[in-house]
Backbone atoms as SQL, in Angstrom:
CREATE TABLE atoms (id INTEGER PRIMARY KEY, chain TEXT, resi INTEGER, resn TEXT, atom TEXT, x REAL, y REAL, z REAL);
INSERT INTO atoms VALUES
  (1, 'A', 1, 'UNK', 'N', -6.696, -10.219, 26.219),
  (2, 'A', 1, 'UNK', 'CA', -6.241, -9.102, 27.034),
  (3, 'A', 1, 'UNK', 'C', -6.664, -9.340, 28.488),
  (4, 'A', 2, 'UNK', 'N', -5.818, -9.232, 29.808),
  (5, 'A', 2, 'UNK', 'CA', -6.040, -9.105, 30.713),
  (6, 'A', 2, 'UNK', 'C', -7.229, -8.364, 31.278),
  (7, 'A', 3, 'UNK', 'N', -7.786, -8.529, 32.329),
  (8, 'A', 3, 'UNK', 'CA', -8.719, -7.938, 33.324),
  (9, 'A', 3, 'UNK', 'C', -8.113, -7.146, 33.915),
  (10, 'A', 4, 'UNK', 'N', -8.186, -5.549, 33.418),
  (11, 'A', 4, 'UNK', 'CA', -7.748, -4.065, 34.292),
  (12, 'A', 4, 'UNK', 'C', -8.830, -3.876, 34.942),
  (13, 'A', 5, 'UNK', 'N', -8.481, -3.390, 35.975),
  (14, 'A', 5, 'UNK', 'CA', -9.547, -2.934, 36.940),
  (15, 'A', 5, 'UNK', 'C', -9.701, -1.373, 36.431),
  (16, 'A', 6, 'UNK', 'N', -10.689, -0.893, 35.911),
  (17, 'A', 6, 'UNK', 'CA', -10.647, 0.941, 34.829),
  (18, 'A', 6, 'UNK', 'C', -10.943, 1.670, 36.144),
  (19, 'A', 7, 'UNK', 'N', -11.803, 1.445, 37.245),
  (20, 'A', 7, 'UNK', 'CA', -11.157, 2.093, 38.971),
  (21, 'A', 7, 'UNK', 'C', -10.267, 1.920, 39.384),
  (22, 'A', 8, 'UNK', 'N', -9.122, 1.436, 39.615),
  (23, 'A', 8, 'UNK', 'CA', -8.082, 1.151, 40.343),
  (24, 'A', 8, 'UNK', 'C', -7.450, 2.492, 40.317),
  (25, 'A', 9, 'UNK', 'N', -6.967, 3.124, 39.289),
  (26, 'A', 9, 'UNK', 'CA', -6.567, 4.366, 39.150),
  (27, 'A', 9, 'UNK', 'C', -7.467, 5.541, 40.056),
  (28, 'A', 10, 'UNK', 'N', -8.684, 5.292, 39.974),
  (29, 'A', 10, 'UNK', 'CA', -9.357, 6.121, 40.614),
  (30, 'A', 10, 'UNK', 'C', -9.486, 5.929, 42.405),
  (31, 'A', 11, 'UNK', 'N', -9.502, 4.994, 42.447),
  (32, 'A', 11, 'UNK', 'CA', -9.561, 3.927, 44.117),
  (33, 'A', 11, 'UNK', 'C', -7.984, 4.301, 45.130),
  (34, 'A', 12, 'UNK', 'N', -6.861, 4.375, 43.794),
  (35, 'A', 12, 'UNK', 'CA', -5.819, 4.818, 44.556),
  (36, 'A', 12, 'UNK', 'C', -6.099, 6.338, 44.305),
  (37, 'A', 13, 'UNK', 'N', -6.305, 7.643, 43.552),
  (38, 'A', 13, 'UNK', 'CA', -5.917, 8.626, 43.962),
  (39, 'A', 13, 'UNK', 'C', -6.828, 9.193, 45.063),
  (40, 'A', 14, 'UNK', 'N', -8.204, 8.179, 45.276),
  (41, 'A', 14, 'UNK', 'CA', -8.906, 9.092, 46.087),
  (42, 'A', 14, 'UNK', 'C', -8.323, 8.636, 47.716),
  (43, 'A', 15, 'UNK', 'N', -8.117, 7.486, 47.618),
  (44, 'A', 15, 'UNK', 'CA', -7.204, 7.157, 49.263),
  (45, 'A', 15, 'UNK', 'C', -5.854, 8.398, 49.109),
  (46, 'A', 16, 'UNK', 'N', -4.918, 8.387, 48.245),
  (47, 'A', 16, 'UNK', 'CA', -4.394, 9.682, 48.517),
  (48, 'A', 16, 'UNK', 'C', -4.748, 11.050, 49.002),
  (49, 'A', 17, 'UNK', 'N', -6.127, 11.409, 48.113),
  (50, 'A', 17, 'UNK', 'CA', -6.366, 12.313, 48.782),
  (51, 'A', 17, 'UNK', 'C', -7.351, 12.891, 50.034),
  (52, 'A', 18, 'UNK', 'N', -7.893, 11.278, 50.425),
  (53, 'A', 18, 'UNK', 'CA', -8.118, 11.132, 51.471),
  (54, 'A', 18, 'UNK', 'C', -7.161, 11.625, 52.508),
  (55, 'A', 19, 'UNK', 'N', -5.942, 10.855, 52.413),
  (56, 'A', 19, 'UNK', 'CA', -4.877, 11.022, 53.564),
  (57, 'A', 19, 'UNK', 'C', -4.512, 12.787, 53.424),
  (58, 'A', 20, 'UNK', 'N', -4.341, 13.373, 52.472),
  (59, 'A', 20, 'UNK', 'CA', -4.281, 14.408, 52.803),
  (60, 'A', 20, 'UNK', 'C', -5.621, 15.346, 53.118),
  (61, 'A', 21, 'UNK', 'N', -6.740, 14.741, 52.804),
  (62, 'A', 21, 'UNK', 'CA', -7.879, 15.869, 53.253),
  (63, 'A', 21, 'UNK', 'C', -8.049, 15.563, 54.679),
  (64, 'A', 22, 'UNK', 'N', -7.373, 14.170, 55.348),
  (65, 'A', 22, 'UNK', 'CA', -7.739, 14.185, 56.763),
  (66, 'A', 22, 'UNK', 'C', -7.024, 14.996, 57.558),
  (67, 'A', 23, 'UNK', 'N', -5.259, 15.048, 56.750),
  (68, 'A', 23, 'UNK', 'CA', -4.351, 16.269, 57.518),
  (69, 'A', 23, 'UNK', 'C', -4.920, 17.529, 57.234),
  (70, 'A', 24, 'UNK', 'N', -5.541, 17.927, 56.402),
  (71, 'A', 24, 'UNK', 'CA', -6.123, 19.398, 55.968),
  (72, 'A', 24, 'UNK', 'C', -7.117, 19.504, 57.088),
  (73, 'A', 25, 'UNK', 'N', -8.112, 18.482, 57.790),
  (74, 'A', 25, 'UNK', 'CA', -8.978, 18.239, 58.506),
  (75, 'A', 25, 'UNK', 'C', -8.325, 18.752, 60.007),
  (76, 'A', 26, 'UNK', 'N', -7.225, 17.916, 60.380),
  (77, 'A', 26, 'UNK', 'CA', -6.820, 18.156, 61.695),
  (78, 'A', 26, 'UNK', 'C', -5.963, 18.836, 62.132),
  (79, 'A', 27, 'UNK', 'N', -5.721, 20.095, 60.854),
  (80, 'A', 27, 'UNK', 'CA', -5.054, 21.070, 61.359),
  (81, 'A', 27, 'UNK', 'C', -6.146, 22.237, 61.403),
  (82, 'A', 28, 'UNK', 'N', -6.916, 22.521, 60.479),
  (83, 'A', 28, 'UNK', 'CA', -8.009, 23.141, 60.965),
  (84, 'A', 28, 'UNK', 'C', -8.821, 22.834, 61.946),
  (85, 'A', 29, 'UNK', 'N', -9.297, 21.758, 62.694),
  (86, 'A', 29, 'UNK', 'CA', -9.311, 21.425, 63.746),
  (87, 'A', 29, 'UNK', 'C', -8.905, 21.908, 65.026),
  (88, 'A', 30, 'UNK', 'N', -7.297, 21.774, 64.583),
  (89, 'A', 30, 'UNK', 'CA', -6.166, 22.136, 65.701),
  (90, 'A', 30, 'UNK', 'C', -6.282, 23.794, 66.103),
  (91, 'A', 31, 'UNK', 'N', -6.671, 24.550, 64.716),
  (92, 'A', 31, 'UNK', 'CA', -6.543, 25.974, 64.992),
  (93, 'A', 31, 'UNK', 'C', -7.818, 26.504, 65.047),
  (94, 'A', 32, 'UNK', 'N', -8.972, 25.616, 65.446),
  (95, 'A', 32, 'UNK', 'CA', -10.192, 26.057, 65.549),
  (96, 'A', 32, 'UNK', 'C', -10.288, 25.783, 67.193),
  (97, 'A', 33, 'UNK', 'N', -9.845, 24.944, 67.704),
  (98, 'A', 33, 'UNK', 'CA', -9.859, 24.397, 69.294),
  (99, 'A', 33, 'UNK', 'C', -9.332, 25.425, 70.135),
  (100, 'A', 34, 'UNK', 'N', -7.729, 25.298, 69.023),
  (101, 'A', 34, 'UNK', 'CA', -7.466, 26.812, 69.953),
  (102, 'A', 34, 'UNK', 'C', -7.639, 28.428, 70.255),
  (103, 'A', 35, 'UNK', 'N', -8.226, 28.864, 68.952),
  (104, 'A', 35, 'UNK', 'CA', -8.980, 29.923, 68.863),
  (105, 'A', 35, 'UNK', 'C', -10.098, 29.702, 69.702),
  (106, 'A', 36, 'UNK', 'N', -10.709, 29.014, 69.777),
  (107, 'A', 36, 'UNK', 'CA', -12.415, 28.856, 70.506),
  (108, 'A', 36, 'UNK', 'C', -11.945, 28.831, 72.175),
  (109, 'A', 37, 'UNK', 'N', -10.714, 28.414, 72.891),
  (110, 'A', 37, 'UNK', 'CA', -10.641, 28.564, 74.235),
  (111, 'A', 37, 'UNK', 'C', -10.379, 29.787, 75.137),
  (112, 'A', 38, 'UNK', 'N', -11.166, 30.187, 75.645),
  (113, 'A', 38, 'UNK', 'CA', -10.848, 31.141, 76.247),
  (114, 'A', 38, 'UNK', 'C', -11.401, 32.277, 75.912),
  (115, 'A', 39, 'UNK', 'N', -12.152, 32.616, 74.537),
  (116, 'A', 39, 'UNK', 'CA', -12.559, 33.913, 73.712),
  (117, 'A', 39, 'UNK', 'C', -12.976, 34.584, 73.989),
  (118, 'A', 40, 'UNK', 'N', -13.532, 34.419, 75.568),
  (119, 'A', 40, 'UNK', 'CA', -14.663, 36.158, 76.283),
  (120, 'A', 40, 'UNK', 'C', -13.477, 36.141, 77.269),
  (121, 'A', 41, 'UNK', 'N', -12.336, 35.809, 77.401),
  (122, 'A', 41, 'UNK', 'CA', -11.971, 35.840, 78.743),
  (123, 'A', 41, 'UNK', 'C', -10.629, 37.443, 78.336),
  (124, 'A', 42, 'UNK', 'N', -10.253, 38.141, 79.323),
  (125, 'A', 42, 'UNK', 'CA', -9.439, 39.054, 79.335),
  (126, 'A', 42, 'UNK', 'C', -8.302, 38.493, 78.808),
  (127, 'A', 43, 'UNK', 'N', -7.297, 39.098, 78.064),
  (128, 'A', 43, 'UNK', 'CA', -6.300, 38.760, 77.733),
  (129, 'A', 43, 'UNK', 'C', -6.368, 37.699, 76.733),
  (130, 'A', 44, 'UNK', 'N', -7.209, 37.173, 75.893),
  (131, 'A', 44, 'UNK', 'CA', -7.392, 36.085, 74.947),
  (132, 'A', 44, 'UNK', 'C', -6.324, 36.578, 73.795),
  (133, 'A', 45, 'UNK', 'N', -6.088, 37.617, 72.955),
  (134, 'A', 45, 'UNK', 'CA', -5.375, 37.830, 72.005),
  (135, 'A', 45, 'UNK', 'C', -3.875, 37.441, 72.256),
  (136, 'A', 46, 'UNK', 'N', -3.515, 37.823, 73.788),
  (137, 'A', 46, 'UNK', 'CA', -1.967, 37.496, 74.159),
  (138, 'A', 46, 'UNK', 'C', -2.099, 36.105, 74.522),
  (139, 'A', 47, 'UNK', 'N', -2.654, 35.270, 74.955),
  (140, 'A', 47, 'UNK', 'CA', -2.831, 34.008, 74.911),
  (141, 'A', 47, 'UNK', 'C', -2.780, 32.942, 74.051),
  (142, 'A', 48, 'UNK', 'N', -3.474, 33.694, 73.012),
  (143, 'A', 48, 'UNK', 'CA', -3.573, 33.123, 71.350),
  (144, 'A', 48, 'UNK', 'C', -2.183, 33.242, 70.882),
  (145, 'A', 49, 'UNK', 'N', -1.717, 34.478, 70.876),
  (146, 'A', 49, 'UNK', 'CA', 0.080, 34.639, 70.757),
  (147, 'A', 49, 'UNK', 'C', 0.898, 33.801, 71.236),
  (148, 'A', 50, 'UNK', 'N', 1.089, 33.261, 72.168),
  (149, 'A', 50, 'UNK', 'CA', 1.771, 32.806, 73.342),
  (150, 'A', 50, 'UNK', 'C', 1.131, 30.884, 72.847),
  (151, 'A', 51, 'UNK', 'N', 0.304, 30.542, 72.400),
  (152, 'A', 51, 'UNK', 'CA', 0.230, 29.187, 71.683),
  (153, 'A', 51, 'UNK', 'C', 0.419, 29.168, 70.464),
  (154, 'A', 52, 'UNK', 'N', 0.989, 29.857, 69.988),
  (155, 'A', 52, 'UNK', 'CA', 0.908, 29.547, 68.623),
  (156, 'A', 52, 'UNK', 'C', 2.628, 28.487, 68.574),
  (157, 'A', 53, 'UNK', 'N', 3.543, 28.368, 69.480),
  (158, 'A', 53, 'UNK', 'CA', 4.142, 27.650, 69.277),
  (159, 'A', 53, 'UNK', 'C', 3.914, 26.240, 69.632),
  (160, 'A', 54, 'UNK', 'N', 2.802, 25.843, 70.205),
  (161, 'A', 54, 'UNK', 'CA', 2.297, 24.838, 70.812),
  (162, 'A', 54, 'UNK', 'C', 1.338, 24.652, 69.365),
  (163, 'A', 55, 'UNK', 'N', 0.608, 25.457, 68.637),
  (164, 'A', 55, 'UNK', 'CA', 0.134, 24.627, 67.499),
  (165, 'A', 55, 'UNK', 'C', 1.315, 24.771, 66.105),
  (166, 'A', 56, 'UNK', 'N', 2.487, 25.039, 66.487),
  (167, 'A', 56, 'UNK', 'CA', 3.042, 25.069, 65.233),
  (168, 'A', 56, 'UNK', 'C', 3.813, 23.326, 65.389),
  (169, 'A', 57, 'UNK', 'N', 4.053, 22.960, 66.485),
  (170, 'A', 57, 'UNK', 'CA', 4.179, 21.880, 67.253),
  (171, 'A', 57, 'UNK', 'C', 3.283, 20.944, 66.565),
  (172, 'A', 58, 'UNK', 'N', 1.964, 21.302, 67.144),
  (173, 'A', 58, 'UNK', 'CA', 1.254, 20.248, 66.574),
  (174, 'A', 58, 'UNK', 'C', 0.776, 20.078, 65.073),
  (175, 'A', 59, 'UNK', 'N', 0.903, 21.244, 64.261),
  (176, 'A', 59, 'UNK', 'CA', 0.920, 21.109, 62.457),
  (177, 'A', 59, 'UNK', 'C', 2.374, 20.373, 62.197),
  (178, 'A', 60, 'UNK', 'N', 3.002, 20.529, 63.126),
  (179, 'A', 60, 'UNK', 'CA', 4.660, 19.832, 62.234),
  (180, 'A', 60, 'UNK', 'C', 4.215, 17.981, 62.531),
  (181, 'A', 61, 'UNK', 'N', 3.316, 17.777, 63.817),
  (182, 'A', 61, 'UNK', 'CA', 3.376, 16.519, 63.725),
  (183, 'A', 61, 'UNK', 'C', 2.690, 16.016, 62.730),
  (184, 'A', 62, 'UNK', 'N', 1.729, 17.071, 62.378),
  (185, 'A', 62, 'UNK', 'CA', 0.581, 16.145, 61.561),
  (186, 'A', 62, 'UNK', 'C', 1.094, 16.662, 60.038),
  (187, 'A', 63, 'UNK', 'N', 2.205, 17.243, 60.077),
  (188, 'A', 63, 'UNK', 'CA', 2.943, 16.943, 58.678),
  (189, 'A', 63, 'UNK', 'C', 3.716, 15.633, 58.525),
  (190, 'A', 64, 'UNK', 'N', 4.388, 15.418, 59.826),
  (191, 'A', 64, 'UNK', 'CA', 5.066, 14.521, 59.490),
  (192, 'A', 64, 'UNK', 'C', 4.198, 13.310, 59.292),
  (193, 'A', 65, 'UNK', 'N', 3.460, 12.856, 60.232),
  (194, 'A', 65, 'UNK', 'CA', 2.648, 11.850, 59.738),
  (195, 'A', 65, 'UNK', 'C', 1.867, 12.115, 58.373),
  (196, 'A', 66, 'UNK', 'N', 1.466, 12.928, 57.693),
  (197, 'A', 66, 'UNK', 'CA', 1.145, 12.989, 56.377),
  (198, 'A', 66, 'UNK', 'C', 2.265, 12.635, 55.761),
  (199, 'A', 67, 'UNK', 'N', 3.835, 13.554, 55.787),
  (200, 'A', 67, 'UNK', 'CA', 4.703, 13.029, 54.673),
  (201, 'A', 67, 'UNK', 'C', 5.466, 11.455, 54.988),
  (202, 'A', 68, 'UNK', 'N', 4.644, 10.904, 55.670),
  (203, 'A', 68, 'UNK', 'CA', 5.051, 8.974, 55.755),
  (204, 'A', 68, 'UNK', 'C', 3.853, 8.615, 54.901),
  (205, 'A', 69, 'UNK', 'N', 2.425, 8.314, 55.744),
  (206, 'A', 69, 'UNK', 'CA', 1.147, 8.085, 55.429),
  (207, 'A', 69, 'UNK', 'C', 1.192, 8.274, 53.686),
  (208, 'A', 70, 'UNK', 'N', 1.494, 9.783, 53.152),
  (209, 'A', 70, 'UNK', 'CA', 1.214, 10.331, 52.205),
  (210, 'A', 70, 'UNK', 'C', 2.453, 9.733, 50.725),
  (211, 'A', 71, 'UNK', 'N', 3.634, 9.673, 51.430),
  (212, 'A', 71, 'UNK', 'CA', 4.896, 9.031, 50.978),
  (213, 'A', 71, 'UNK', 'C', 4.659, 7.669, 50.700),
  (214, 'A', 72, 'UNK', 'N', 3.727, 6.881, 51.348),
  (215, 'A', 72, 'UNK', 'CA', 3.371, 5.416, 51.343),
  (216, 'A', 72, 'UNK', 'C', 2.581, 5.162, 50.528),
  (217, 'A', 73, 'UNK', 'N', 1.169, 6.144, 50.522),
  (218, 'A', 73, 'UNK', 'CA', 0.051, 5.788, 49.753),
  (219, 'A', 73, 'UNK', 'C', 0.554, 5.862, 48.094),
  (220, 'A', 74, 'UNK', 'N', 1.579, 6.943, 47.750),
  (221, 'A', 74, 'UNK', 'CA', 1.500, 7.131, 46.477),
  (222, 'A', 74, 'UNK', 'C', 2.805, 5.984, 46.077),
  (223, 'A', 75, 'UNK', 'N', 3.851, 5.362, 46.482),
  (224, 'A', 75, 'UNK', 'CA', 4.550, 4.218, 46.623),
  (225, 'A', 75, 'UNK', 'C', 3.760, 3.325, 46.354),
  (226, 'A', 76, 'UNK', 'N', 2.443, 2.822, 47.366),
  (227, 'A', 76, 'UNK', 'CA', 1.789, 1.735, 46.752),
  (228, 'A', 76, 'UNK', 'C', 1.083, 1.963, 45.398),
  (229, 'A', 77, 'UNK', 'N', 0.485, 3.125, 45.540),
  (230, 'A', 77, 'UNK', 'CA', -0.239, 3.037, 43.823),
  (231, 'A', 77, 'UNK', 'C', 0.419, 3.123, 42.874),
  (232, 'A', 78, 'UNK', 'N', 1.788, 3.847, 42.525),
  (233, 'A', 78, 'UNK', 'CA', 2.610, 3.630, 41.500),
  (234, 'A', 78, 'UNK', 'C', 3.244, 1.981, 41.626),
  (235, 'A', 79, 'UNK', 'N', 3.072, 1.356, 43.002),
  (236, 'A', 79, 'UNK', 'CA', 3.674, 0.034, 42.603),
  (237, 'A', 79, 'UNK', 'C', 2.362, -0.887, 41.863),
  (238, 'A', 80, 'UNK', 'N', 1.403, -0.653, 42.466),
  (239, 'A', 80, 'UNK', 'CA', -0.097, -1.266, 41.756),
  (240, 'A', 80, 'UNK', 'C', -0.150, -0.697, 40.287),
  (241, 'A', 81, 'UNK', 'N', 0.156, 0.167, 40.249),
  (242, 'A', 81, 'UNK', 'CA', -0.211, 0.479, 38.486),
  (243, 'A', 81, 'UNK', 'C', 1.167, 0.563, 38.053),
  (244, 'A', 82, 'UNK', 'N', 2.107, 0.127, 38.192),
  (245, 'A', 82, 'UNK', 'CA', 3.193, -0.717, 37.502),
  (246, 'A', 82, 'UNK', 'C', 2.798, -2.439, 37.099),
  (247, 'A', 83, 'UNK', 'N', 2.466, -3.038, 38.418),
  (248, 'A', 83, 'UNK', 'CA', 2.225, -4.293, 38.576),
  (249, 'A', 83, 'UNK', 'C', 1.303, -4.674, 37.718),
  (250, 'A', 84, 'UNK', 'N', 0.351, -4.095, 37.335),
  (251, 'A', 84, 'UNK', 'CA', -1.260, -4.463, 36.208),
  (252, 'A', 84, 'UNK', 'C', -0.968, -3.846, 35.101),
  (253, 'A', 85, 'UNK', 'N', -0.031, -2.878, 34.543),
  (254, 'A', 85, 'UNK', 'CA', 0.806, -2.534, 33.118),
  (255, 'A', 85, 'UNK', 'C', 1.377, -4.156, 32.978),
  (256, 'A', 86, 'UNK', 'N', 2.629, -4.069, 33.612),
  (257, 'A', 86, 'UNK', 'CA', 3.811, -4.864, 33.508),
  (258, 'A', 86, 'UNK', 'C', 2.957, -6.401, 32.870),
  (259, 'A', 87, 'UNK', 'N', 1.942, -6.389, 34.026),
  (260, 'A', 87, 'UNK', 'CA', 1.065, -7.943, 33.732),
  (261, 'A', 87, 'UNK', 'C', 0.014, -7.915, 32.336),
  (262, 'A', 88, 'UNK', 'N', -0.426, -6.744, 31.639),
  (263, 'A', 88, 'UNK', 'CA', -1.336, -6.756, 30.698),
  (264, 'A', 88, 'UNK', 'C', -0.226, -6.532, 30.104),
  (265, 'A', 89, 'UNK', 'N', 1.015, -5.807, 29.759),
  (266, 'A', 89, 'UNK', 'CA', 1.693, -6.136, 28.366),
  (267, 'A', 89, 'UNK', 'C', 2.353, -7.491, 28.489),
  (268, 'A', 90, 'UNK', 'N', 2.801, -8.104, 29.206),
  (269, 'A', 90, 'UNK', 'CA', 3.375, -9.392, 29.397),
  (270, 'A', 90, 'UNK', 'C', 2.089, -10.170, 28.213),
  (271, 'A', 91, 'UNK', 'N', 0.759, -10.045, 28.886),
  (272, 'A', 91, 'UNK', 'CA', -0.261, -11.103, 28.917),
  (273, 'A', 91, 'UNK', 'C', -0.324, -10.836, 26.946),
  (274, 'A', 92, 'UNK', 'N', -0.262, -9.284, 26.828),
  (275, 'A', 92, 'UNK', 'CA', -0.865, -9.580, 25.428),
  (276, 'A', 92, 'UNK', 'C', 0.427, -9.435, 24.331),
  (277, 'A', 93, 'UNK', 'N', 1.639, -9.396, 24.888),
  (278, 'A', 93, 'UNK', 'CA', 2.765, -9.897, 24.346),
  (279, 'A', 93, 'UNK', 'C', 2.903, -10.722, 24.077),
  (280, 'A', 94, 'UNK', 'N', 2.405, -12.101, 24.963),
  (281, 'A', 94, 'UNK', 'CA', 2.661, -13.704, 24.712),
  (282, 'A', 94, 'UNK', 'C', 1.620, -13.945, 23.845);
C-alpha cells in the first residue's frame, strides 16, 4: 500500500480556513478603523453614515479576493486528494 500522508487532509482544510479567517480578519479590521476615527468629534454618527459606502467598497474587495484565493485553495485540495486516492488505488490494484 502506498504512503498517504493521514495530515494532508488536515494541512489542506486548515490553509482554507486560514484564507477565510484572514478575510473575516480584515473586514473587522476595516469596520473597527472606521468606527475608531473621529469618535469624540461632533457629528461622528453622520460621518459613520456617510462611509459606510466607502467600507461596503472595501468588504466587496476583500470578498472578491477571498472568492479567487478561496475558489483556488479548495481546487487545489480536491485536486491533491484526488491525486493520492487515484495513486493508492492504482498502487494496490496492481
Amino acid at each position: 500500500m502506498p504512503d498517504i500522508d493521514p495530515d494532508l487532509p488536515l494541512r489542506l482544510a486548515k490553509t482554507i480556513a486560514d484564507i477565510y479567517g484572514d478575510a473575516a480578519t480584515q473586514l473587522l479590521q476595516a469596520v473597527a478603523r472606521r468606527l475608531a476615527r473621529g469618535i469624540d468629534e461632533p457629528g461622528w454618527a453622520e460621518s459613520k453614515m456617510a462611509e459606510l459606502v466607502g467600507l461596503r467598497d472595501e468588504a466587496r474587495a476583500v470578498v472578491d479576493r477571498l472568492t479567487v484565493l478561496g475558489s483556488d485553495a479548495v481546487r487545489e485540495a480536491l485536486t491533491a486528494a484526488t491525486d493520492k486516492g487515484a495513486t493508492a488505488a492504482a498502487t494496490e490494484l496492481a
